[in-house]
Structures are given as C-alpha cells and as structure tokens.
C-alpha positions in Angstrom: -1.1 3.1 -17.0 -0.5 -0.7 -15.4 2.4 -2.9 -16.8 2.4 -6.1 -15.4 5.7 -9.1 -15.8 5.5 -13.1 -14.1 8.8 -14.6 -13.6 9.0 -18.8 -13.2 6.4 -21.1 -13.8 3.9 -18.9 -14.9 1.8 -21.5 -17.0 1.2 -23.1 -14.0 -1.5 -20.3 -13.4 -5.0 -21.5 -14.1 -6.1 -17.7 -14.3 -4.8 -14.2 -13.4 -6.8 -11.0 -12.8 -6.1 -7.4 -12.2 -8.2 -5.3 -11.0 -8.3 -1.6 -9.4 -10.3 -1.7 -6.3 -11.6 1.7 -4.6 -12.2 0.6 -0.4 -13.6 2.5 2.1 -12.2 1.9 5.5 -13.4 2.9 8.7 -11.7 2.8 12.0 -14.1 3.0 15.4 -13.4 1.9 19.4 -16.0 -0.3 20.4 -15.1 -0.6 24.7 -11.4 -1.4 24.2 -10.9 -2.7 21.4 -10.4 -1.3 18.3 -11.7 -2.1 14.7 -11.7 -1.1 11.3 -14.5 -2.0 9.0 -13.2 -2.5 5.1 -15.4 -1.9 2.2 -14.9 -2.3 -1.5 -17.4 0.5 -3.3 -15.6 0.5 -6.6 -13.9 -2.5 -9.0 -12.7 -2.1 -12.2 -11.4 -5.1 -13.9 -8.0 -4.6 -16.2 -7.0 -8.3 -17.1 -8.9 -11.7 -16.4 -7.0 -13.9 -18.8 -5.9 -18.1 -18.9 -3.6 -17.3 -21.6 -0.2 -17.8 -20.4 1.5 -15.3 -22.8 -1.2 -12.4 -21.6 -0.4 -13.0 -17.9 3.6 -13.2 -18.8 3.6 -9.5 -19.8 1.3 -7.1 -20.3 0.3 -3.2 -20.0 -3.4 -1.6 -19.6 -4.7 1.9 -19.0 -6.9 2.4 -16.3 -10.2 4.9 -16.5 -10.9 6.0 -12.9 -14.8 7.3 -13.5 -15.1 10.4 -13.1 -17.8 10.8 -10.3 -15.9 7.8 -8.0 -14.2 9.5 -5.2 -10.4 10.1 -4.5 -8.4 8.9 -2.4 -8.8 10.1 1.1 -6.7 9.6 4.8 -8.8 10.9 7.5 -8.2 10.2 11.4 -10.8 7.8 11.1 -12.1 7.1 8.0 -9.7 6.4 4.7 -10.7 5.8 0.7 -8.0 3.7 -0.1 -7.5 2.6 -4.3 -5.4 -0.7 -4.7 -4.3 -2.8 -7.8 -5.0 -6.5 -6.8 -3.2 -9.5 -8.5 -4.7 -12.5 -8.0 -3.6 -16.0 -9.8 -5.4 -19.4 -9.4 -2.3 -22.0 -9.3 -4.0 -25.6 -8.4 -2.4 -27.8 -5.9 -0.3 -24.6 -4.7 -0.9 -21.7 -2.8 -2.5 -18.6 -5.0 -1.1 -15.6 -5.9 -2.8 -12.7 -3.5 -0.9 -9.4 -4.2 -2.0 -6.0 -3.4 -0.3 -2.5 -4.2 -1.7 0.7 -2.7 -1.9 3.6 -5.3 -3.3 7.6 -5.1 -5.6 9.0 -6.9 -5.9 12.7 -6.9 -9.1 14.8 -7.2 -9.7 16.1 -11.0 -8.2 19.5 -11.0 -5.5 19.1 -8.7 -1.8 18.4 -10.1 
C-alpha cells in the first residue's frame, strides 16, 4: 500500500507520477576506476494525474507480478525496487524523489 500527501503550492504542478520501479544494478572495475551500470527491468505506474486534488492526497495498492524478481544485495550485483515521485512544475525546478523499498520472495515472512 502507497499513501502519498503535497504540502505548499501544489497546483503549481503541471503533472505528478508515481511509479514502482524494479533496477538492476551492477558494479564492475574497469583498470581503476570503478562503475556501476543501472538498469530499470520493471515499471509499474500507480498515479499519473493533473488534477490537483489527486496529487494533494492519495493512497494506491501496488501488485508486484508475480514472476518479477525480488529484491537482491549481492557483492556486485543488486535488484534494487524504488517508488519514484516525479512532478512537472514550469518555470521551477521539478520534483525528482526516490524512496528505496524491499520486496521479499513469495513465501518468505
């Protein structure tokens, strides 16, 4: 379950989504330097809304599908699931939130 709430000026945004985002991350030395490679395999969308009162509060339940895979912290290779909040505000800088979450394989309490 996902309950949302916008303080201040939020009819100033043009639109707000929330989605749940499943990403693949991968972590490998190349000579000295480091990277990590990110990769979004899974997107499920809970709100995409203009209306003002929708993005001022709100709640959602979110279906992970049952095949997608859990979430996962290796040494070098993570599946990480996130909630990301994004709002389109003109002439100011957008909203860009992102809240790491677990999700735990089916069987397992």
């Amino acid at each position: 379950d996902v309950a949302w709430e916008l303080k201040g000026r939020v009819y100033r945004i043009r639109e707000l989504v929330i989605a749940a985002v499943a990403e693949e991350q991968a972590t490998y030395t190349r000579g000295t330097d480091t990277k990590t490679d990110k990769r979004a395999f899974q997107t499920i969308e809970i709100i995409r809304t203009s209306d003002v009162a929708e993005m001022q509060f709100g709640t959602a339940t979110v279906v992970i599908p049952l095949g997608t895979m859990h979430s996962h912290h290796g040494e070098k290779n993570k599946i990480v699931w996130k909630l990301i909040v994004r709002g389109d505000i003109p002439l100011f800088p957008n909203v860009h939130e992102e809240f790491e979450f677990r999700v735990i394989p089916r069987g397992v309490s």
